[in-house]
ZAMARGU-4260 file (C-alpha; in steps of 0.2 Angstrom, whole numbers, plus 5000, padded with zeros to 4 digits):
<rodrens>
0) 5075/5239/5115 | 5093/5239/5113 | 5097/5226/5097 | 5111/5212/5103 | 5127/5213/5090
5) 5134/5196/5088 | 5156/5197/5093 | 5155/5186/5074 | 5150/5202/5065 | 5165/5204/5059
10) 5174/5187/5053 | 5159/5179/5045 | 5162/5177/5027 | 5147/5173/5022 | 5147/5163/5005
15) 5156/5149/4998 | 5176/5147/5001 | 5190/5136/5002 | 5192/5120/4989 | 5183/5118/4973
20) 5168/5106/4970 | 5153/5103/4983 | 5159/5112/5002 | 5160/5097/5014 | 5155/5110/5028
25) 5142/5123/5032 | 5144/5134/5046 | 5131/5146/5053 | 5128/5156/5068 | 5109/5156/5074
30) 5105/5170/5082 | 5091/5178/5094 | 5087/5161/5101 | 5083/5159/5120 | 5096/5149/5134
35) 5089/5146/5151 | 5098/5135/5164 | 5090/5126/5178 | 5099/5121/5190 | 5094/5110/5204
40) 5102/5105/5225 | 5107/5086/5228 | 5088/5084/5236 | 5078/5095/5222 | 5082/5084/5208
45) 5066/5078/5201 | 5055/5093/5208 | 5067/5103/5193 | 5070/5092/5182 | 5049/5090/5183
50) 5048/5110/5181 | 5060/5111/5166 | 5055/5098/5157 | 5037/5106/5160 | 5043/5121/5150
55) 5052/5111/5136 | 5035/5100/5135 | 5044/5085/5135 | 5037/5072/5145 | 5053/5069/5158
60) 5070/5079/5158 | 5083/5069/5150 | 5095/5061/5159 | 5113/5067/5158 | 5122/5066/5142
65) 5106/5067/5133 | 5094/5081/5126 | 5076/5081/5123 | 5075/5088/5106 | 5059/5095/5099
70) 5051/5107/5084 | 5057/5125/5093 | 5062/5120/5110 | 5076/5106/5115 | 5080/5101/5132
75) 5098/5098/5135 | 5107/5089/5152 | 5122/5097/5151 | 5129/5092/5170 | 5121/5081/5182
80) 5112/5094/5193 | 5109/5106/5178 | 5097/5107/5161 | 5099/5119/5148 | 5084/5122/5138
85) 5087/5131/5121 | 5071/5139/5112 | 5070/5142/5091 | 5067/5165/5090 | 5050/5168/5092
90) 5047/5156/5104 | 5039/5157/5122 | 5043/5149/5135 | 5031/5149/5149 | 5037/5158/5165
95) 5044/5145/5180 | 5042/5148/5197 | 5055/5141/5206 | 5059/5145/5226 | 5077/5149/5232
100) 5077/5132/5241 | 5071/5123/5227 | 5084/5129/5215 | 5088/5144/5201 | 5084/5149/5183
105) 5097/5159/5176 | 5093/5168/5159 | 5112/5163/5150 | 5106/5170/5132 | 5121/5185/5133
110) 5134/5172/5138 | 5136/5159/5123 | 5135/5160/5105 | 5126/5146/5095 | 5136/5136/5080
115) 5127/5123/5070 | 5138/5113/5059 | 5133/5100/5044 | 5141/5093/5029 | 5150/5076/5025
120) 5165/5081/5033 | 5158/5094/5047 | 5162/5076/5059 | 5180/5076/5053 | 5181/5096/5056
125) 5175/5095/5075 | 5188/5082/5079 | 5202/5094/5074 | 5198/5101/5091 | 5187/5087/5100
130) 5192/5077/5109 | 5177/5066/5109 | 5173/5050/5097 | 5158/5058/5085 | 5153/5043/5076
135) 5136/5041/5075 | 5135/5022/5085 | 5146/5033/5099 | 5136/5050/5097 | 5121/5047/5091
140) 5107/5059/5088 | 5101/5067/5104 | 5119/5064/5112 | 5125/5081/5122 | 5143/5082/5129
145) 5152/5095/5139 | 5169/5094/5131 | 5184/5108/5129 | 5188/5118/5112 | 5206/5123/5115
150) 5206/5123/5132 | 5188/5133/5129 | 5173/5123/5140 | 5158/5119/5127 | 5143/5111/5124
155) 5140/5100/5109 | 5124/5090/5105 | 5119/5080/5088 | 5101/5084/5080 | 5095/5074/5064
160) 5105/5085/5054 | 5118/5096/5062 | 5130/5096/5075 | 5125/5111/5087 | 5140/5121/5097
165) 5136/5133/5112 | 5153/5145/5115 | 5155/5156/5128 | 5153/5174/5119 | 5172/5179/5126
170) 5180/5165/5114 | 5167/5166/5101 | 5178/5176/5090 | 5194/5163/5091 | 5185/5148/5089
175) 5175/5153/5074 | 5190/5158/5067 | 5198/5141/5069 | 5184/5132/5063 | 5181/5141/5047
180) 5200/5143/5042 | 5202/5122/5047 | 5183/5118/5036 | 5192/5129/5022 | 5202/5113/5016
185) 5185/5102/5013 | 5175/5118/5007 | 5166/5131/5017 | 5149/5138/5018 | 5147/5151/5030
190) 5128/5159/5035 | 5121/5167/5049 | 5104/5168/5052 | 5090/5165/5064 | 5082/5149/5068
195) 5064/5150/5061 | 5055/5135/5061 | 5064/5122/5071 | 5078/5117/5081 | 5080/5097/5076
200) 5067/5087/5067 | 5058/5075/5079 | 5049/5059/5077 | 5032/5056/5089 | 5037/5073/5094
205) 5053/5071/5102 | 5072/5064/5098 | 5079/5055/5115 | 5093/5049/5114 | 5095/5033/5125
210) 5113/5025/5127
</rodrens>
């Protein structure tokens, strides 16, 4: 089996750079992680919503704007008629059997690169490019949004601990480059790994997040 090169391979720096004193920001790219999209007609809603909640093993699909997030699988409503569920490496999600008429699975892994942000300023860093209020009272934890990263459609959602970027794979190279040379003023950490053991830490088993 073919092994998947990442289009950051070449501009991480991994390390510590930019200002002196303790790095306001860390950046890291998680790798071999799994993306499905399920997406739904007007009239099949809950029967797919049912199913990929099923898969996620959350109790109900999140309504839009949120994310279901769990130990190694989070369940994210990116669009009204679409859910994107996101699985840690390693991890197995069961198959879905879903008719033509009912709606379609599409396997998006090859398309978008996953960011994870944290620090004390990794909220200031994001809105040098978002235009989205990221206070935590606006954008609490399990908060997902669909927004634009110079002029670049993305999808951000909040965990306990990190902010959480998906990029298209075609832009993956620019915007990385932004962020790391804008976190570079507040101190820089760079990694890249992959996800282990968990995608967000979870109370009762799972983080909703409920306006």
């Amino acid at each position: 089996m073919a092994n998947p090169l990442s289009p950051l391979q070449n501009n991480r720096k991994t390390g510590r750079s930019g200002c002196s004193g303790t790095a306001g920001v860390t950046l890291e790219e998680i790798s071999d992680f799994t993306l499905l999209q399920y997406a739904a007609w007007g009239a099949t809603l809950p029967q797919v919503g049912g199913l990929a909640a099923a898969a996620a093993s959350c109790e109900k699909a999140p309504q839009p704007g949120q994310g279901m997030l769990g130990d190694t699988v989070s369940l994210l409503r990116v669009e009204p008629l679409k859910w994107w569920l996101i699985a840690a490496p390693g991890t197995t999600v069961p198959p879905t059997d879903l008719a033509p008429q009912e709606g379609v699975i599409l396997d998006m892994q090859d398309g978008r690169r996953w960011l994870r942000i944290s620090g004390d300023r990794a909220e200031t860093l994001l809105n040098h490019f978002l235009p989205l209020n990221l206070r935590s009272s606006a954008f609490p934890v399990g908060a997902v949004a669909s927004t634009a990263f110079h002029h670049v459609g993305v999808t951000l959602w909040r965990d306990p601990d990190h902010f959480n970027l998906l990029i298209p794979r075609s832009s993956a190279q620019s915007l990385w480059e932004l962020l790391s040379e804008s976190a570079r003023q507040y101190g820089l950490v760079e990694n890249q790994r992959p996800l282990a053991s968990h995608l967000a830490r979870r109370t009762n088993n799972e983080t909703a997040y409920v306006p």
